[in-house]
Structure formats: structure tokens, C-alpha cells
C-alpha positions as CSV (number, residue, x, y, z in Angstrom):
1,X,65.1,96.9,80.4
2,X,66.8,100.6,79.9
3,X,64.5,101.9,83.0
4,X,65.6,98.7,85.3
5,X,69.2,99.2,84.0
6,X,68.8,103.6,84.7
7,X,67.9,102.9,88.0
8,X,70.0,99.8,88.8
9,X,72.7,102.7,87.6
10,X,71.6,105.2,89.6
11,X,71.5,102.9,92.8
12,X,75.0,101.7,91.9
13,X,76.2,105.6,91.5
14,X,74.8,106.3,95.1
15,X,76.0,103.7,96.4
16,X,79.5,104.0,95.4
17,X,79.7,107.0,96.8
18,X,78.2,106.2,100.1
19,X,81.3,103.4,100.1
20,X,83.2,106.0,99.1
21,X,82.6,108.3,102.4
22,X,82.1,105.0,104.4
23,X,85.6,104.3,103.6
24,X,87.3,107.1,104.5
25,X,85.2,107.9,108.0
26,X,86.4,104.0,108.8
27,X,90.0,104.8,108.0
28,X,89.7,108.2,109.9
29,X,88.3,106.7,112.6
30,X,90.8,103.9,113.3
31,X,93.7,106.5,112.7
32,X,92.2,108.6,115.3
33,X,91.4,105.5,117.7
34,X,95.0,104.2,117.2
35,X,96.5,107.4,117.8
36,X,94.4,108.0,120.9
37,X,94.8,105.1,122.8
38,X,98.8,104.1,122.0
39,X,99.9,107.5,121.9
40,X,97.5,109.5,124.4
41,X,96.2,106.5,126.8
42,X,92.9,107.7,125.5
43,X,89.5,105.7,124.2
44,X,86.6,107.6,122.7
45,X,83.2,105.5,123.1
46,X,82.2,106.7,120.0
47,X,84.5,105.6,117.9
48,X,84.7,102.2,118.9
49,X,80.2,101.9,117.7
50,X,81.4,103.9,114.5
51,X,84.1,101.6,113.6
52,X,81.8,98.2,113.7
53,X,79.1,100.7,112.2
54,X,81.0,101.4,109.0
55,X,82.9,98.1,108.7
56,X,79.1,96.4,108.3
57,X,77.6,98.6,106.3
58,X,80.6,98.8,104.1
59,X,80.4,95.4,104.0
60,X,76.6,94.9,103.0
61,X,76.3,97.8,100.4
62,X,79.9,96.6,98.9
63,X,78.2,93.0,98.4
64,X,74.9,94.3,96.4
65,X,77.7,96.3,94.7
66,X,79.6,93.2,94.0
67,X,76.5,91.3,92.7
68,X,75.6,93.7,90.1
69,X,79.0,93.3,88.6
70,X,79.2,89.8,89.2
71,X,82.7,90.2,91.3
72,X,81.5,87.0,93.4
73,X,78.8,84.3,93.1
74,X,79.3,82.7,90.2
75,X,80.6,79.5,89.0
76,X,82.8,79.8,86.5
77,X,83.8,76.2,85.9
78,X,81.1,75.4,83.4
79,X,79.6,79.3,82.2
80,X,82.9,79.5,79.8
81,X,82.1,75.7,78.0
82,X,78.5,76.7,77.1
83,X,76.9,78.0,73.7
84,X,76.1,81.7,74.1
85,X,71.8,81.4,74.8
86,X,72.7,78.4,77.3
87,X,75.4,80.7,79.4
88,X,73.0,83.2,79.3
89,X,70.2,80.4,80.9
90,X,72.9,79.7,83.7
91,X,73.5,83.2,83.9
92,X,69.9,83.7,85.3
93,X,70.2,80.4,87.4
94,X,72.8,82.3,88.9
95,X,71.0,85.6,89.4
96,X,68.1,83.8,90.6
97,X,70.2,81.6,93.2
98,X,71.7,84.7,94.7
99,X,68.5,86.6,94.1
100,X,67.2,83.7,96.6
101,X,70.4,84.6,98.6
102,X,69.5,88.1,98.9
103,X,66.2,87.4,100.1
104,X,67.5,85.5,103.2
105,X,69.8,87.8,103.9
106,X,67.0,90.3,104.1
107,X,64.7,88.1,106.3
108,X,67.2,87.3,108.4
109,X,67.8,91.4,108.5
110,X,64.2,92.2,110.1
111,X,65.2,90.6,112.8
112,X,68.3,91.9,113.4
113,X,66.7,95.2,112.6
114,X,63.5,94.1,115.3
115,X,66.6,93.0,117.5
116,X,68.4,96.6,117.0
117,X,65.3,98.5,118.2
118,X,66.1,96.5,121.3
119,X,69.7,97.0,122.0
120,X,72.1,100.0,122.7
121,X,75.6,100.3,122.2
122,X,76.8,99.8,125.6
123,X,79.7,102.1,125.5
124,X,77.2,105.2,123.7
125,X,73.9,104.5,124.6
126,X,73.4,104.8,120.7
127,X,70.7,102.4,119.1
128,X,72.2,99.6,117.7
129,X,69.5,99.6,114.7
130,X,71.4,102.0,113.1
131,X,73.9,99.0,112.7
132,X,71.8,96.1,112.4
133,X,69.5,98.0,109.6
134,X,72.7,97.2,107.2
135,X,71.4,93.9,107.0
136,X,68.3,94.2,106.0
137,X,69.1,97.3,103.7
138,X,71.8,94.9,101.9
139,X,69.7,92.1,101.5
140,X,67.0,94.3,99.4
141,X,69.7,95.7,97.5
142,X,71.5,92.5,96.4
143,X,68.1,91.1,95.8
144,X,67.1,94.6,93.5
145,X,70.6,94.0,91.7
146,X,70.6,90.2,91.0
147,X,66.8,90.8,90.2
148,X,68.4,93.4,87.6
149,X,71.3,90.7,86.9
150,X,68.8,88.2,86.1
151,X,66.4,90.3,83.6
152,X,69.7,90.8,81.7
153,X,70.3,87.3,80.9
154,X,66.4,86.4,80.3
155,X,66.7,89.1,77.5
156,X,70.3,88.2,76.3
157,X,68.0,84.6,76.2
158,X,65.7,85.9,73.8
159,X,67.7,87.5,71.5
160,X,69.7,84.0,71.1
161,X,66.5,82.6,70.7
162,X,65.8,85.4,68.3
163,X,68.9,84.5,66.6
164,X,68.5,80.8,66.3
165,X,64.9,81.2,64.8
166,X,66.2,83.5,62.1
167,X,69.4,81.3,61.3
């Protein structure tokens, strides 16, 4: 698993940083919107598509970022009362239910993304694909990361099973 883990590191490097700029161009651009409209009367169209625009993708990349470090989507009530090789069998239950997850979240994505070839930003003229891509680019990456997630625990399986066999 050290090339699944490389690139599931790499991935998780880019994508931090992409969250990273994300962040601050959302926190910019709400300044700068604020300030414009209370202070100057003022509304720039473009701001108000790159404020919903950053605020999704932020939200989709953070989530596949979130799964690899398993910040959400676990159950926690019964993982800690299990022997070592069974937490690592509901370990991969886990990955594979928000592996499953993921893979919704990407179908549904196409057609947004089909849906996104479709619309324009009314206030722009902008494709809204560039938006509604998030969705399906999110879904792939929570599924490549809880795919990732899961091949973890089926080897942390084997090694109990390793262990147990040479106890």
C-alpha cells in the first residue's frame, strides 16, 4: 500500500493547498463585497458567482479531505469496545459505506455537471459548470480517499490475522 498511501499524500498535499487559496479568495471576496455595497452603494456581479463558487468547492474538496483523516463518518460508539483485527473489520465497513457514499455523491455530480453545461450565472453570464463540477470532482475524491481508507484497514486486518496465527 506505500504507492496508494504516496499518492493518497500527494492528492491530500494539493488539495490542502487549493483550500488554502480557496479560503482566502472567499474571505477576500466577502471583505470586498461587504465593503462595496454598505460602504460604497456598490455590487460587483462577479463577486456574488465567486462567493457561492468557493464556498462549494471548499466544501466538497474539504469533505474528501475530511474522509481521509476520518474527521467525520464514523461511529464511534462501538469502534473503541472492539479487539484490535475486529475495529480494523469495522474500520473498512466504514470506508466502504462512505466509499458507497462517495459514489452517490459523484453520480449525482454528472448531473449537476450535465445540468451546469446548461446554465449561466445570471448576474455574469459565466457557466455555472465551473460550480456544479465540485460535485462530481468531490465525490471521486472522497471515493479515491475512503477507497485508500479502506485498503488501510484490510491490511491492518491481515496483520492481526498474521498475529493471531503466530500467537
Amino acid at each position: 500500500m506505500p504507492t496508494v498511501g504516496c499518492v493518497a499524500d500527494t492528492v491530500e498535499r494539493i488539495l490542502n493547498h487549493l483550500l488554502a487559496w480557496l479560503s482566502l479568495i472567499l474571505l477576500a471576496a466577502l471583505v470586498v463585497q461587504v465593503v462595496n455595497r454598505y460602504l460604497l452603494g456598490l455590487a460587483w456581479p462577479f463577486l456574488q458567482f465567486l462567493i457561492p463558487f468557493s464556498f462549494v468547492w471548499i466544501t466538497m474538496l474539504g469533505a474528501a479531505v475530511a474522509v481521509r483523516h476520518k474527521l467525520h463518518f464514523d461511529v464511534d460508539l462501538i469502534s473503541p469496545r472492539l479487539a484490535p483485527r475486529a475495529r480494523a473489520v469495522f474500520g473498512a465497513v466504514m470506508s466502504a459505506a462512505v466509499l458507497v457514499g462517495g459514489l452517490l455523491i459523484a453520480w449525482t455530480g454528472v448531473g449537476f455537471a450535465e445540468l451546469g453545461f446548461l446554465k449561466k450565472d445570471s448576474a455574469t453570464d459565466i457557466s455555472m459548470i465551473y460550480t456544479y463540477c465540485s460535485i462530481l470532482v468531490g465525490g471521486i475524491l472522497i471515493v479515491l480517499l475512503a477507497l485508500e481508507r479502506m485498503l488501510v484497514q484490510i491490511q491492518m486486518m491481515r496483520r492481526g490475522a498474521e498475529t493471531e496465527a503466530a500467537g
